[in-house]
C-alpha positions as CSV (number, residue, x, y, z in Angstrom):
1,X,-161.9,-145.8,-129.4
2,X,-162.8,-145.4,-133.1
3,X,-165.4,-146.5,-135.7
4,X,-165.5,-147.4,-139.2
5,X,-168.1,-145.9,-141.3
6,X,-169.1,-145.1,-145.0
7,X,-170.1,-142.1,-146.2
8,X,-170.3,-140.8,-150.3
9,X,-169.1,-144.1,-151.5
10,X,-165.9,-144.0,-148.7
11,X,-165.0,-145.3,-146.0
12,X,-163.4,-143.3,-143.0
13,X,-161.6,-144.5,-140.0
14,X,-162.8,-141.9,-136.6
15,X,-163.0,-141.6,-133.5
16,X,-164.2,-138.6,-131.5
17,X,-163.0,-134.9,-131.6
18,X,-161.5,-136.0,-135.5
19,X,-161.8,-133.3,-138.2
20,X,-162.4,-134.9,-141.6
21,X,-163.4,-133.5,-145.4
22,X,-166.0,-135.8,-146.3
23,X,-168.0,-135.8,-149.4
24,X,-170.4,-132.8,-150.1
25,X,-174.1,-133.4,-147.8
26,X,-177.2,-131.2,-148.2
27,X,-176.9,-128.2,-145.9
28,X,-179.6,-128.5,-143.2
29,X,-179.2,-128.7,-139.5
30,X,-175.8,-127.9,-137.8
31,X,-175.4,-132.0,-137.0
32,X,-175.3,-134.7,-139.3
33,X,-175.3,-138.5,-137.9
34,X,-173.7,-141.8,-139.9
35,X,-175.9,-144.9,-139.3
36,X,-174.0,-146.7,-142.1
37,X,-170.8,-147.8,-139.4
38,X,-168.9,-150.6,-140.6
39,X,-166.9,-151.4,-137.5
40,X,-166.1,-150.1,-133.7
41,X,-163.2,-150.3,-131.7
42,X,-164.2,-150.0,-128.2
43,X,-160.9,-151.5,-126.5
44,X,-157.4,-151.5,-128.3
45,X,-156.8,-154.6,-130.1
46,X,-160.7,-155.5,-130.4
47,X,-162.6,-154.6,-133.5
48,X,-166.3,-155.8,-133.6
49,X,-169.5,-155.5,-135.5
50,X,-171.9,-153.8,-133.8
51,X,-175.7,-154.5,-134.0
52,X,-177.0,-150.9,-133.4
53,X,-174.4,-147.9,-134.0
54,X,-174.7,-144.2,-135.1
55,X,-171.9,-141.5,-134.8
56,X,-172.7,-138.0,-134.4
57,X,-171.0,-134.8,-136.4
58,X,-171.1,-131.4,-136.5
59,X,-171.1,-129.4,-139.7
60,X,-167.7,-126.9,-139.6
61,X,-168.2,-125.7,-142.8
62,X,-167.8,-126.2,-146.8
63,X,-164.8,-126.0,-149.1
64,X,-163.5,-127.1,-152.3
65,X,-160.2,-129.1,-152.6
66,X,-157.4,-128.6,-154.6
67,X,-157.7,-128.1,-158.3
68,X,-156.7,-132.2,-160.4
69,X,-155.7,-131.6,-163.8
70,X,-156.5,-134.0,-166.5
71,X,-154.8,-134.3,-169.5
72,X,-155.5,-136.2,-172.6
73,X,-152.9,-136.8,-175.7
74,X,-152.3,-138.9,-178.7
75,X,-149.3,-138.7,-179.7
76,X,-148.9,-138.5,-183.5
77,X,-151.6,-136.8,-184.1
78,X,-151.7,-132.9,-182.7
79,X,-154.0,-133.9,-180.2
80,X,-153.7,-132.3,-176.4
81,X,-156.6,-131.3,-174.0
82,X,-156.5,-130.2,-170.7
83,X,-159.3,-129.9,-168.0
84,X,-159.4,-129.1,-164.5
85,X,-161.2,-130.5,-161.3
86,X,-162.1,-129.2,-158.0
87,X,-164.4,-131.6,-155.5
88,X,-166.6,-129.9,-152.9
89,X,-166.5,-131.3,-149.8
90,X,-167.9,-130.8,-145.9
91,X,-165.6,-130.3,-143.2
92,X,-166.9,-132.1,-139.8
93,X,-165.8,-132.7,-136.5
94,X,-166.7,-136.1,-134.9
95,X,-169.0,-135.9,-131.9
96,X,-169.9,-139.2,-130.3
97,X,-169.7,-142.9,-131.2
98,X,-172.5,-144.7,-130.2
99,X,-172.2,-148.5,-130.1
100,X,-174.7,-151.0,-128.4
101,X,-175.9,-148.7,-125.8
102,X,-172.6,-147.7,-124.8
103,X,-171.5,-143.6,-125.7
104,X,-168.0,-142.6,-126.7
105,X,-167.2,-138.7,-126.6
106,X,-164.1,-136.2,-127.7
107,X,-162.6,-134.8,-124.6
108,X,-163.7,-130.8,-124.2
């Protein structure tokens, strides 16, 4: 069992008990919940549409990644620059998967 959903301009494939870095989210209540879901898979081999879905997430904690260099030359001309990058993300842990009326959950 796994959805589809889009989150911070991405798409993510989960299903439940899934640790994922997803873009940074406003800090607030302990859960967070994805209405936007693209697709669920509720058999293997079947991938559907669904009319009413929502997953469920809780909040693990916050991080930064790993530090992206960019560097910008011209050659011929003395010209070098370099800056660094480092994107702040939430860590979550998928929940449920709720599709149609029917509820999927991680194994405790």
């Amino acid at each position: 069992m796994y959805a589809v959903i889009r989150t911070g301009g991405k798409q993510y494939r989960v299903a439940p008990g899934d640790v994922l870095n997803i873009e940074s989210v406003a800090p607030g209540s302990p859960t967070i919940e994805f209405s936007d879901v693209l697709a669920v898979s509720g058999e293997p081999g079947t991938l559907a549409k669904p009319s009413t879905a929502k997953v469920t997430a809780e909040i693990l904690g916050e991080g930064r990644g790993d530090k992206v260099l960019v560097f910008h030359f011209k050659r011929k001309k003395q010209y070098k620059k370099l800056q660094g990058h480092r994107q702040n993300f939430t860590q979550v842990r998928i929940k449920t998967i709720e599709a149609d009326g029917v509820t999927y959950s991680a194994a405790s």
